[in-house]
DRENLUMRO-699127 format. One record per residue (C-alpha): residue in one letter; x, y, z. Coordinates in steps of 0.05 Angstrom, whole numbers, plus 32768, in hexadecimal, padded with zeros to 4 digits. Example, Ala and Ser with C-alpha at 12.3 -4.5 7.8 and 13.67 -1.06 7.14 Angstrom:
DRENLUMRO-699127
['A',[80F6,7FA6,809C]]
['S',[8111,7FEB,808F]]
***
This chain:
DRENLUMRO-699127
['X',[7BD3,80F7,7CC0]]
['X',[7C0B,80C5,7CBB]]
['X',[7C10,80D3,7C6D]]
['X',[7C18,8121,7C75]]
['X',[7C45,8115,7CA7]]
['X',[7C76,80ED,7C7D]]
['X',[7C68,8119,7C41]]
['X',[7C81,8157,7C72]]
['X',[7CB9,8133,7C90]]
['X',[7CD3,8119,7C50]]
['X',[7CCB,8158,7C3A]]
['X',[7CF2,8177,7C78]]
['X',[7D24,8139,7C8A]]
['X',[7D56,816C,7CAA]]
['X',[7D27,8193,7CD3]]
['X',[7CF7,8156,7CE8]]
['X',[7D3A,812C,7D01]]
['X',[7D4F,816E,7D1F]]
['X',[7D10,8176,7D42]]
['X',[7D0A,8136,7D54]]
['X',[7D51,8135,7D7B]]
['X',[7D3C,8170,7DA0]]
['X',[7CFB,8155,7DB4]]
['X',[7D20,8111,7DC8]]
['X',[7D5B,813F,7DF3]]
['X',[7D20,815F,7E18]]
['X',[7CF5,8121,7E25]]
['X',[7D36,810C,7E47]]
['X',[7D53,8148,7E69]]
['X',[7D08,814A,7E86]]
['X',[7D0E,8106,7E9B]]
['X',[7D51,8114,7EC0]]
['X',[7D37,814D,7EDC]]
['X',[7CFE,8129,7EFB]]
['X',[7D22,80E9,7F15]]
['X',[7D51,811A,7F32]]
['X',[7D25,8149,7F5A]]
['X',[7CEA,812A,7F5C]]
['X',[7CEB,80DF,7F63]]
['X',[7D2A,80D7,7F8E]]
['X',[7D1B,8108,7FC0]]
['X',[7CDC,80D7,7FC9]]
['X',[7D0E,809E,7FD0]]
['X',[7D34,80C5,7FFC]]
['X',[7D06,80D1,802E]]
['X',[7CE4,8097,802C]]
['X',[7D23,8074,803D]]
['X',[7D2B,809A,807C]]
['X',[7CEC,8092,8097]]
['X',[7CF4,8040,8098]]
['X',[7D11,8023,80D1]]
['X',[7D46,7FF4,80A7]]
['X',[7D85,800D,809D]]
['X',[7D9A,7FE7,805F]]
['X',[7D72,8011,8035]]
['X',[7D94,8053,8057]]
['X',[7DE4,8031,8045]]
['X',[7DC8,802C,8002]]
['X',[7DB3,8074,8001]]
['X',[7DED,8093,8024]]
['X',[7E1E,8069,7FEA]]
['X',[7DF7,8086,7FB7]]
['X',[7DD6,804A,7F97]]
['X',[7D94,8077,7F8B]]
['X',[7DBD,80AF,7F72]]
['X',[7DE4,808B,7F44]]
['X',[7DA1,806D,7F1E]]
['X',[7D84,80B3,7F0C]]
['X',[7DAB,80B2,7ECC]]
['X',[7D80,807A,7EBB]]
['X',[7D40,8099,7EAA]]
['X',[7D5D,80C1,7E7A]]
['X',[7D89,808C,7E56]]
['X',[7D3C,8060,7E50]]
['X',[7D1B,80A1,7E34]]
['X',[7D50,80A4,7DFB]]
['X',[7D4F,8052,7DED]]
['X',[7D06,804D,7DEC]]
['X',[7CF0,8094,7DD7]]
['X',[7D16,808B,7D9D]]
['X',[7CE3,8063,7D7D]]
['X',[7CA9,8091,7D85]]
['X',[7CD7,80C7,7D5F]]
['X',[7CC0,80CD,7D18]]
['X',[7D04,80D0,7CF9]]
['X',[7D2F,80A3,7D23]]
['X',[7D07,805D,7D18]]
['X',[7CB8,8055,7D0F]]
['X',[7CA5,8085,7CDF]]
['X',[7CDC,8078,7CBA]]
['X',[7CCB,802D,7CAE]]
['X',[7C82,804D,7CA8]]
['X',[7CA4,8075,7C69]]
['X',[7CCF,8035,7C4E]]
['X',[7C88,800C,7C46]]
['X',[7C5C,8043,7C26]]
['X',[7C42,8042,7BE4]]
['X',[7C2E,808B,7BDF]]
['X',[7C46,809F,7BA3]]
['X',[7C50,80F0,7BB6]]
['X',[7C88,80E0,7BE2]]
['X',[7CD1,80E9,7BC8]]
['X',[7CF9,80A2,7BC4]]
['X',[7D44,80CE,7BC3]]
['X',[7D1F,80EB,7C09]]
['X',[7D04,80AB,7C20]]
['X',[7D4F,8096,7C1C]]
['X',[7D6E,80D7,7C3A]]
['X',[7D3F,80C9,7C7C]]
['X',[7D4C,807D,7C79]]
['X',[7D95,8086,7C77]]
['X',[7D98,80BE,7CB0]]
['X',[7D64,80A1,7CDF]]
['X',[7D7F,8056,7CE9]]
['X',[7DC6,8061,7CF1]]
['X',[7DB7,8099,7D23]]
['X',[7D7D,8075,7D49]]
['X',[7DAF,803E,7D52]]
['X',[7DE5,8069,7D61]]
['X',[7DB2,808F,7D9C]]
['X',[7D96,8049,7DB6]]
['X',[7DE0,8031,7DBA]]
['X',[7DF1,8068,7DE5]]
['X',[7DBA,8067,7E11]]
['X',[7DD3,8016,7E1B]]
['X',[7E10,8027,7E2A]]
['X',[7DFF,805A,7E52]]
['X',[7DD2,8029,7E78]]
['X',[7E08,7FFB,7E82]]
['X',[7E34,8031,7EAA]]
['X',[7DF9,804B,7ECD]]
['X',[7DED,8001,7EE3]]
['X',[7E38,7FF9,7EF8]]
['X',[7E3A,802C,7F1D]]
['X',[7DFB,8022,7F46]]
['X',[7E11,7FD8,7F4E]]
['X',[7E58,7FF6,7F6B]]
['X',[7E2D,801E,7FA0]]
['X',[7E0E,7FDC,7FB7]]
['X',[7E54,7FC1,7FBF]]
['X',[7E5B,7FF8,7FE9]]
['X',[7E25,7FF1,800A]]
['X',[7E32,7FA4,8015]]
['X',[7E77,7FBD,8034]]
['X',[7E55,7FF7,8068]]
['X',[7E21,7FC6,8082]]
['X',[7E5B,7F8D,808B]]
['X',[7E8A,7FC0,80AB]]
['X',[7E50,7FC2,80E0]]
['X',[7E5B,7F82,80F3]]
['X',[7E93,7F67,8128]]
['X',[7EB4,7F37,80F7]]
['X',[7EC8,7F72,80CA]]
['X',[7F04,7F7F,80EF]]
['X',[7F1E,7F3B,80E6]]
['X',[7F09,7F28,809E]]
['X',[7F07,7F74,8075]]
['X',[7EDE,7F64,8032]]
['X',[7EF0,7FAD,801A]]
['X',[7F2E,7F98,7FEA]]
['X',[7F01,7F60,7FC8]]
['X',[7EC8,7F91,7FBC]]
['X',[7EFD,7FBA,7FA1]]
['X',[7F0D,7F7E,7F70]]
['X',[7EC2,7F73,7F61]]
['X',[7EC8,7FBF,7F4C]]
['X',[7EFE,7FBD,7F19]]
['X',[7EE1,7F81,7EF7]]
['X',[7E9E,7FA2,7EFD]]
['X',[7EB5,7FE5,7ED5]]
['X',[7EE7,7FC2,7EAA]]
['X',[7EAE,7F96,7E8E]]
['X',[7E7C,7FCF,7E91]]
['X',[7EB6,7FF4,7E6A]]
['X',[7EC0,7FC4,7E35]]
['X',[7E6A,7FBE,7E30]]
['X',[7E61,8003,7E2B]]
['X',[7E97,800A,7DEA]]
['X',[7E82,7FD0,7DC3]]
['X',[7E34,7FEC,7DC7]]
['X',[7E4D,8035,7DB5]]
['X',[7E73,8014,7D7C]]
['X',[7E43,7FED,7D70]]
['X',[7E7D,7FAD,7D6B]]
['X',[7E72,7F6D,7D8F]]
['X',[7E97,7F72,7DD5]]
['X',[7EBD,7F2B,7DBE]]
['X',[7EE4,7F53,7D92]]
['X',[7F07,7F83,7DCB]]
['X',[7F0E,7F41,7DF8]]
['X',[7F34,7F25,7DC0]]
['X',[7F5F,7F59,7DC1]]
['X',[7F71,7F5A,7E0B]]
['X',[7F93,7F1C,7E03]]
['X',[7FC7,7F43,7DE3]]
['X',[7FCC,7F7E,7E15]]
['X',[7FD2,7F44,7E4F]]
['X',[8017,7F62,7E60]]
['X',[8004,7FA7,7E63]]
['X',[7FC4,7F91,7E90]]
['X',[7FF9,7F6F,7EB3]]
['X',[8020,7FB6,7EC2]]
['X',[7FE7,7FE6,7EC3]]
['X',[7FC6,7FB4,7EFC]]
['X',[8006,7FA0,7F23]]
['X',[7FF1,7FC2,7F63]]
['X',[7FAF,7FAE,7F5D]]
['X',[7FC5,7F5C,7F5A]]
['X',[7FFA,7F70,7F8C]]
['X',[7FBE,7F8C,7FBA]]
['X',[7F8E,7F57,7FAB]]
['X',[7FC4,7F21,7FC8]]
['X',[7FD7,7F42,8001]]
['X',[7F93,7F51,8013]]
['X',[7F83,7F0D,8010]]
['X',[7FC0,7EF6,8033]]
['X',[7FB0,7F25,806A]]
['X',[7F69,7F15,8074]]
['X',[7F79,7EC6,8075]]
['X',[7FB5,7EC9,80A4]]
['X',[7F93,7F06,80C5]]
['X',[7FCB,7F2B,80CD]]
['X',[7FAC,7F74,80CF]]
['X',[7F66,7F8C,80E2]]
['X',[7F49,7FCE,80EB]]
['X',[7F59,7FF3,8126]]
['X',[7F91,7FC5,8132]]
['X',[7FD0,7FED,8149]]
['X',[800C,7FE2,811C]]
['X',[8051,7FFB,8120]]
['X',[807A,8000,80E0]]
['X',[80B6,8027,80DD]]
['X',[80CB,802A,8092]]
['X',[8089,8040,807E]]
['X',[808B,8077,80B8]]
['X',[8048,8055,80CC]]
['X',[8036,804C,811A]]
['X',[7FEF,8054,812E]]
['X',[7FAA,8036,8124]]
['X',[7F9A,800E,80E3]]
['X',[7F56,8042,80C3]]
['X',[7F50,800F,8083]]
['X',[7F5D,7FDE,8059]]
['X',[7F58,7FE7,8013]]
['X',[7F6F,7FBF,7FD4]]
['X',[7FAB,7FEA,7FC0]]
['X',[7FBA,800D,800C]]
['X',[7FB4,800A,8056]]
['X',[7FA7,8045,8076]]
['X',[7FBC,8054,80C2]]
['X',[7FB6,8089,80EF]]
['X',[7FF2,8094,8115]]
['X',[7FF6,80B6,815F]]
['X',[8002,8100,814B]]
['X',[7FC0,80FE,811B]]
['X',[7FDF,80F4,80DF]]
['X',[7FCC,80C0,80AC]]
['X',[8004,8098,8089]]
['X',[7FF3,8067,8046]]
['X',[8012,8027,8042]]
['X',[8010,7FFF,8002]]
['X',[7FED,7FC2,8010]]
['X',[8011,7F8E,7FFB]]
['X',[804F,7FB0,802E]]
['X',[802A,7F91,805F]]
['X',[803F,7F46,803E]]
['X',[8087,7F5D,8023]]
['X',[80A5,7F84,805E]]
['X',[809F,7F7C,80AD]]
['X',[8071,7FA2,80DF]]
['X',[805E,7F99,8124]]
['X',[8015,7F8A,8135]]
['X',[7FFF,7F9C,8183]]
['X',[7FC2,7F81,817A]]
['X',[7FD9,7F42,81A9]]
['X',[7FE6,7F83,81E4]]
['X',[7F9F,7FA0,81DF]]
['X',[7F81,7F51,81D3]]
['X',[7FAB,7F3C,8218]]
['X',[7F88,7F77,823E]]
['X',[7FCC,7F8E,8255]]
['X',[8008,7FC0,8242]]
['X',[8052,7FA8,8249]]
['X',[807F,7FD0,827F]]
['X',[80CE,7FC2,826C]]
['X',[80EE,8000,827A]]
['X',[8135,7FFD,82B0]]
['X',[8151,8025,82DC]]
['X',[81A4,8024,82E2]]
['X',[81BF,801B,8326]]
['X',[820A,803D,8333]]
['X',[822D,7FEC,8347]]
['X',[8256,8020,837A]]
['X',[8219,8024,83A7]]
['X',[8203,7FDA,83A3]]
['X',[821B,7FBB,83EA]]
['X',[81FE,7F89,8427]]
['X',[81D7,7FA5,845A]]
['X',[81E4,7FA1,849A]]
['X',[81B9,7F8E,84D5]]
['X',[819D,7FC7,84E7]]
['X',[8181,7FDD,84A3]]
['X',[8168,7F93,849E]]
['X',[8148,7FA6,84DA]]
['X',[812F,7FE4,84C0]]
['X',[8112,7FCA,8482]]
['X',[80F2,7F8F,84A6]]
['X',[80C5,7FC1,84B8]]
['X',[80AE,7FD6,8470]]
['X',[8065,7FB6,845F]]
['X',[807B,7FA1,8420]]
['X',[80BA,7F7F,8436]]
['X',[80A4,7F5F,847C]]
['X',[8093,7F1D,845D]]
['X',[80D5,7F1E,8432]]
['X',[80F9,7F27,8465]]
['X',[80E5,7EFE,8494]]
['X',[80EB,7EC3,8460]]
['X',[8136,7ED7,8451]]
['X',[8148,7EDC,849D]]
['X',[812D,7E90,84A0]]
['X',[815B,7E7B,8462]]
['X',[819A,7EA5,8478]]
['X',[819B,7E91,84BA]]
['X',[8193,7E49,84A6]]
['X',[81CC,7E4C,846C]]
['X',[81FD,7E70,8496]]
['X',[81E7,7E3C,84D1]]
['X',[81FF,7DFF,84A5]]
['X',[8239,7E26,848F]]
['X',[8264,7E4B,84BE]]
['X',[829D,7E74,84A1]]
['X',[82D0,7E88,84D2]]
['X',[82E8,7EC7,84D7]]
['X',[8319,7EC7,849D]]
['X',[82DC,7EBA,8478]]
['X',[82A7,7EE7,847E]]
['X',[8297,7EF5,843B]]
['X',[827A,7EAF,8433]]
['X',[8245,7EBB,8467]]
['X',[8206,7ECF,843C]]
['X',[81E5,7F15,844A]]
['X',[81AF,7F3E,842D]]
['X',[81C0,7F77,83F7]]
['X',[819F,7FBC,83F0]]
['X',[8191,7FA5,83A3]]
['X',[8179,7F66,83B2]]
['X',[8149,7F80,83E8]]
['X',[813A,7FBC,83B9]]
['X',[8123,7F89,837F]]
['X',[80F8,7F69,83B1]]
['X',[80D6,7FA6,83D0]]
['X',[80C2,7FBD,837E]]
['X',[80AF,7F75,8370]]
['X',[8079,7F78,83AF]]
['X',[806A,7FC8,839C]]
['X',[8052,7FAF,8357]]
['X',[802D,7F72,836C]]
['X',[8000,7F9E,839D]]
['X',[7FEA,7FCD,8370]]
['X',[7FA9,7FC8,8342]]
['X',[7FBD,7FE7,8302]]
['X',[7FF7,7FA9,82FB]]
['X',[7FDD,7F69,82DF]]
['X',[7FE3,7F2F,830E]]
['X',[7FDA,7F03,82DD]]
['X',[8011,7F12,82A5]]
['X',[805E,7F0C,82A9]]
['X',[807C,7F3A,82DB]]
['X',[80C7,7F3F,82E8]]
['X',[80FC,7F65,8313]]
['X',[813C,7F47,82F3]]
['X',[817F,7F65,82F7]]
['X',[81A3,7F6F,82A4]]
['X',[81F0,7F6B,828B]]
['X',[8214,7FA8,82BA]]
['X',[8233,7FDC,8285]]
['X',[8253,8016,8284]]
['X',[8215,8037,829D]]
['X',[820C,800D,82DE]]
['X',[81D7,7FD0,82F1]]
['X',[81A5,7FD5,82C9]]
['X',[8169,7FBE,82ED]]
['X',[812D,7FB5,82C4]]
['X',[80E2,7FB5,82DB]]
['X',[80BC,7F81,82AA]]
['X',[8071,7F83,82B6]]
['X',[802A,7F8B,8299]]
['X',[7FFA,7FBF,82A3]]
['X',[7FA7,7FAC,82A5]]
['X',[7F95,7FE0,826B]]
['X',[7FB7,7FE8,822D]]
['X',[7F99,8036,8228]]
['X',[7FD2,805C,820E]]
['X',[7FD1,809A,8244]]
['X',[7FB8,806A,8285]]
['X',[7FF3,8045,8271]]
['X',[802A,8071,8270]]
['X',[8007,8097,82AE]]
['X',[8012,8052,82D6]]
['X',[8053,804B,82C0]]
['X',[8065,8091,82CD]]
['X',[8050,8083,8317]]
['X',[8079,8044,8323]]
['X',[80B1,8056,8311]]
['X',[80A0,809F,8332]]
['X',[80A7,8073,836E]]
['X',[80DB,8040,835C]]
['X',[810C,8079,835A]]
['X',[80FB,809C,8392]]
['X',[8106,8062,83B7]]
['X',[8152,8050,83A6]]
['X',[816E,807A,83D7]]
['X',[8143,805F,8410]]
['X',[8168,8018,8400]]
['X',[81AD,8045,83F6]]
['X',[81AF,8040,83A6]]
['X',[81C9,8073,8386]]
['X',[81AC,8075,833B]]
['X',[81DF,8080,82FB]]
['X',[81D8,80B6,82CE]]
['X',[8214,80D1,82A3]]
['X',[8229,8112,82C7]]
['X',[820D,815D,82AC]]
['X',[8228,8196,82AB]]
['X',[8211,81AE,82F1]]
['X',[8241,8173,830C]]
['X',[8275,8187,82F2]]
['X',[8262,81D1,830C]]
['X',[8265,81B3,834C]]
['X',[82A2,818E,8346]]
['X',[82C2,81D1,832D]]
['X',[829E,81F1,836C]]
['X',[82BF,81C0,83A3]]
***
């Protein structure tokens, strides 16, 4: 059978190799076709059914996907010895004595069938090796998902190293794959980056750029995901999304998503609040300008009066003790009553907010709170409420300080404290009117 064979085929070298290509480009498009809708739907379920969840990352980053290309690059590197012209039965041919078969064919298949057999099985290596790459990229992806599960993501990101991994990955999958189809020794294009170092150098620049400011950030861990960060000249103020090798991606307040080059982070300023939400409190530092014309001393009636306030009782009673005993060891004559120390309407007024804040819940007890009076300008006394709140959610904390100062103003006049604002047009209405 073999001999009639090679008498035929040496007889028919076009239409054997032909028909031997198209029997090989079947065998593998059937092979594709079956690792494609037959086997991995098998994987597929069977991976959902287990109660791991490894084996589901791997799935949902492709890595089972990404090897289907596989069983068709094997069929074509293995099947292409069992095809008549491309290797066996062309050695069988080369060693047989039969003396009815043509040596000028004998050549003609020789010189077509080992060339293109290597040409096939270099391919299907090559084809291998990106297959491979690629499958090997989903596991890094995979190996990011399942850390990104864990708490210590948000402090020490590994996505910019896998991102590394993956360039060095595909440029030495790259560099594989052209020495096999070229069927040159991969030394030979390593020589030759040596001289294309400076190029590399440009083509990569963000990439090295990325990789050391990712690796700056994650060792001084200066940014984390989810962090809030505030920078201006990138138009950037929201909620960090991710880090990658070559950007940073944040979500700011009104839902849109701004792209900061990585290494920005190392070679310009920003402002990190992730000290605020770690404290468990929001700063308060907002003022309020008091007109200096209404700023006076009380008298004793009002001292009186406000003696009678819950949240001043105790203060006053302790600054009756240390008037009365001040002005008792120094008596001013009449000439010189503006020596004698009295309460003011500011003074008291500082103390009655100092007491309002310290009574109610949503101010922190435990952080820095001030009532403290700033420089007087051409606006008035600026008197400036400095305080924390106990939750650092955005809309709780601009409803509680909505409602102190909602009180804090309504209460000036009660202490005869007239706040400043530049005049508007309806004042000057009514100074027309009058």
């Amino acid at each position: 059978m073999w001999n009639t064979l090679a008498t035929w085929t040496t007889a028919h070298p076009s239409l054997a190799l032909g028909i031997g290509l198209m029997g090989l480009v079947i065998l593998a498009l059937i092979a594709h076709l079956l690792a494609r809708f037959a086997v991995l739907p098998l994987i597929e379920r069977a991976v959902r059914r287990t109660r791991i969840t490894w084996d589901e990352a791997l799935l949902d980053a492709g890595f089972f996907r990404r090897l289907v290309p596989l069983a068709p690059a094997l069929v074509l590197y293995f099947g292409g010895r069992l095809v008549a012209h491309l290797s066996g039965l062309t050695e069988f041919i080369s060693d047989s004595d039969d003396s009815t078969l043509d040596p000028a064919r004998i050549s003609l298949v020789t010189s077509i069938a080992g060339p293109l057999y290597r040409l096939i099985a270099n391919v299907a290596l090559a084809t291998m090796a990106v297959v491979g790459a690629r499958a090997l990229s989903a596991l890094l992806d995979t190996v990011n998902t399942l850390y990104t599960r864990r708490p210590i993501s948000r402090n020490r990101p590994i996505k910019g190293y896998i991102q590394i991994i993956k360039i060095v990955l595909f440029i030495v999958t790259g560099i594989i794959a052209l020495s096999l189809v070229m069927d040159t020794s991969p030394v030979i294009f390593l020589s030759g980056l040596g001289a294309m170092t400076a190029v590399l150098m440009l083509i990569f620049r963000d990439t090295i750029l990325g990789l050391v400011a990712a690796i700056q950030l994650s060792s001084n861990d200066m940014v984390r995901v989810g962090d809030w960060i505030e920078m201006p000249a990138c138009g950037a103020d929201g909620d960090v999304m991710d880090i990658a090798l070559h950007t940073v991606k944040v979500q700011n307040f009104d839902k849109t998503i701004t792209t900061i080059p990585t290494h920005m982070l190392i070679s310009s300023s920003f402002r990190n609040w992730r000290g605020m939400q770690e404290c468990g409190g929001r700063r308060i530092m907002r003022s309020i300008h008091i007109d200096v014309h209404s700023v006076r001393f009380l008298n004793d009636d009002e001292v009186e009066r406000f003696a009678h306030f819950e949240l001043l009782k105790d203060y006053i009673a302790g600054k009756r003790v240390a008037l009365d005993a001040y002005n008792a060891a120094h008596p001013a004559r009449d000439d010189t009553i503006p020596n004698i120390r009295r309460l003011t309407n500011i003074g008291t007024f500082r103390a009655w907010i100092q007491t309002y804040l310290q009574q109610k819940e949503e101010i922190s007890d435990t952080l820095l709170m001030l009532i403290r009076q700033l420089e007087p300008t051409e606006h008035g006394l600026p008197l400036q409420i400095y305080a924390f709140t106990t939750t650092t959610d955005w809309a709780t904390y601009e409803a509680i300080q909505a409602d102190v100062f909602d009180h804090i103003i309504a209460m000036a006049e009660t202490f005869d404290l007239r706040l400043f604002q530049d005049p508007s047009g309806a004042d000057f209405r009514r100074l027309l009117k009058a």
